[in-house]
N, C-alpha and C positions, 0 to 999 in steps of 0.2 A: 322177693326182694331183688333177685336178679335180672328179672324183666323190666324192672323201674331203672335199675344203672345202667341199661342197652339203650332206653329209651331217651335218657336226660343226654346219654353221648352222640347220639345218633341228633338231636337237636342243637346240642353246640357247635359240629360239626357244620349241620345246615346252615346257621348262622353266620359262622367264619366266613363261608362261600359267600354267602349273598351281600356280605357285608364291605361297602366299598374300600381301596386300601389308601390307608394316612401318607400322608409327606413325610417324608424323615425330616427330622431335627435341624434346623436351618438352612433347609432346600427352598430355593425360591418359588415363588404358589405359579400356577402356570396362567400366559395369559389370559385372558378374557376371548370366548372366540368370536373374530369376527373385529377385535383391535390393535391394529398395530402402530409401530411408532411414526410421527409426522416425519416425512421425509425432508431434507434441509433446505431453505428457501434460496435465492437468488441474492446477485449483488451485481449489479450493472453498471459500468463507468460510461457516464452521461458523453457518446461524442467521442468514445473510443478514449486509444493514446493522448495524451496530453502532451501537445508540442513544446516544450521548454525551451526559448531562448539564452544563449549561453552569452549576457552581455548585459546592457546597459538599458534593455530595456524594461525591465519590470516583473512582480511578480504575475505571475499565470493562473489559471483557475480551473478546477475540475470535481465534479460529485460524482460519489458513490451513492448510489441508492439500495439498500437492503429492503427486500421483498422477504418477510417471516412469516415461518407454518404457523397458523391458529392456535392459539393457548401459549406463546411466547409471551414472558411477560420482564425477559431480562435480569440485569442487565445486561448488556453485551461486554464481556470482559477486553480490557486492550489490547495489542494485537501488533508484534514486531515483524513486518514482512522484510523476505534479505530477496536482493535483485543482486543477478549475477551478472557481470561484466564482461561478456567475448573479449573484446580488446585492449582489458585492462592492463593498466603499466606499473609495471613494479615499483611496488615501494610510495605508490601513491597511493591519499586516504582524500577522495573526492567528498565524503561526508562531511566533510567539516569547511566546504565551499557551497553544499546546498540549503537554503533556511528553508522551513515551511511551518504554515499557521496552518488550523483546523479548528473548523468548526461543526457543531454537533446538532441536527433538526435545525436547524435554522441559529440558534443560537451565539454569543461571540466567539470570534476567532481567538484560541490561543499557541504557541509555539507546541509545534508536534516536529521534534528532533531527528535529524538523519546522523548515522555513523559509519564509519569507517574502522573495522578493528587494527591493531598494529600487524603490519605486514609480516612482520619479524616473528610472529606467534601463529599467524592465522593462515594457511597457504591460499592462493590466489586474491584478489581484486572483488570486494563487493561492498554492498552497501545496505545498510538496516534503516530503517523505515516506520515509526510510531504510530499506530490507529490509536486514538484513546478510548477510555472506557465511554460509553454509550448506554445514555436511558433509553426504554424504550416506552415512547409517551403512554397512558392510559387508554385503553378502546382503541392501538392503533397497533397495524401490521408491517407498518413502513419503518426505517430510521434512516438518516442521511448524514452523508461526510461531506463535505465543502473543502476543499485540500486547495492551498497558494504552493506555488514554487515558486522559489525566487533561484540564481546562481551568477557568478559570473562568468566571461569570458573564459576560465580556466578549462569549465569543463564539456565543451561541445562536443569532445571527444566523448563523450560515454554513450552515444546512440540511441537504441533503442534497450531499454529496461523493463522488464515485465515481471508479476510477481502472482502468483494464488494467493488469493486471501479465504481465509477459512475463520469465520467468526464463531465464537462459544456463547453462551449461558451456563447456568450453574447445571444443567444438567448435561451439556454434549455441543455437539457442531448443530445452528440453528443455520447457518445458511453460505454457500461457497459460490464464489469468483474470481475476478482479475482485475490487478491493477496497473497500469503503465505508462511510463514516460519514454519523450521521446526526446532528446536532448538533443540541438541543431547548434551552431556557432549564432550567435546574435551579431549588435554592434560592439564592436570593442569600445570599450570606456576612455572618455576621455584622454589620460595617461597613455594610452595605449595608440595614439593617434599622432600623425605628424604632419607638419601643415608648413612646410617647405617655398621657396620661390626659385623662381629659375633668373637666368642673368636680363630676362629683361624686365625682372620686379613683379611677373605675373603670380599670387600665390596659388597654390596647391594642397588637395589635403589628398593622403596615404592613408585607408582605411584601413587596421590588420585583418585577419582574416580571420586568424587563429588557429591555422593549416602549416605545416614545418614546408610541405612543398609549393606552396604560394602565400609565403608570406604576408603580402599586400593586394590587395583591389586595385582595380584601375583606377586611378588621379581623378580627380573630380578638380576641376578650377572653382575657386572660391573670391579671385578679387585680381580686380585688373590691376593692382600695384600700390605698395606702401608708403608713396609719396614720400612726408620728410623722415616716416616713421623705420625703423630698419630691426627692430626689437620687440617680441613681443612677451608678457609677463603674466 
């Protein structure tokens, strides 16, 4: 009898050895080897910085195109990028002088909102920026943003603005880039213009600039004189 209980230990033993060991209890299973995760795709602004006129000439246009790792299948969740302002002025909230529409693969344009938080809460000068959410079509690795800006004269002062965009899905970051505008003084709007005559009836227009240290453009002549007329409305 004693040589049969040496024998059945001495094979339990063997057993434990050879026998490979369990995951504990809610330990995540290890990867697969030879797989790992898609690295995040690309997001390219078509033509660089987006020159934005700060005036009366119109809205502007520029796309982002997102290049996604394989097996993306979305959506792309929405996306508030903030662009910091070097020479922002206190107490000013430029968000709420810039409009912009967006639209999604080709799809209609709708308002995608810029902000400006209250100065008095938020320290420094900046500005918030809407990506909306984003399907990402069937069979495809692409998706596109179509962004308008529009502003006026107010804000040519804000320069150059640039922002990282880092897009999600339900699982993680699918793909990073950059987004930027470049905001220049335009033509000042109408209102903003003055159209003067000198004493021998020649008229004149005064273009602003929208500059504190040059006020105005050089004089362009507009009309050799207003005959009976002396008023204009």
């Amino acid at each position: 009898m004693r040589r049969v209980r040496v024998a059945l230990a001495t094979t339990v033993v063997t057993l434990a050895v050879m026998a490979p060991a369990l995951p504990a209890a809610g330990a995540a299973a290890p990867a697969a080897p030879g797989v790992t995760a898609a690295a995040p795709g690309t997001i390219v602004q078509e033509g660089g910085p987006l020159t934005v006129p700060a005036g009366e000439e119109g809205p502007v246009t520029t796309r982002l195109t997102v290049t996604l790792p394989p097996g993306t299948t979305g959506p792309l969740r929405e996306k508030r990028l903030a662009f910091e302002v070097e020479n922002g002025r206190p107490g000013s909230r430029p968000g709420q002088l810039v409009t912009s529409t967006c639209a999604v693969n080709g799809g209609a344009f709708a308002p995608c909102p810029w902000h400006s938080p209250d100065p008095e809460t938020v320290e420094g000068v900046w500005l918030g920026f809407d990506l909306p959410r984003a399907e990402v079509p069937a069979g495809s690795s692409t998706v596109t943003y179509d962004i308008t800006v529009d502003t006026g004269s107010g804000t040519g002062w804000l320069g150059l603005l640039s922002s990282p965009v880092e897009l999600r899905d339900q699982r993680g970051v699918v793909a990073r880039g950059e987004l930027s505008f470049r905001f220049v003084p335009g033509t000042p709007e109408a209102w903003r213009r003055s159209t003067p005559r000198d004493r021998d009836g020649v008229l004149w227009q005064y273009d602003a600039t929208g500059r504190t240290n040059t006020p105005l453009k050089p004089r362009k002549r507009v009309g050799g004189g207003w005959n009976v007329y002396d008023l204009v409305v």
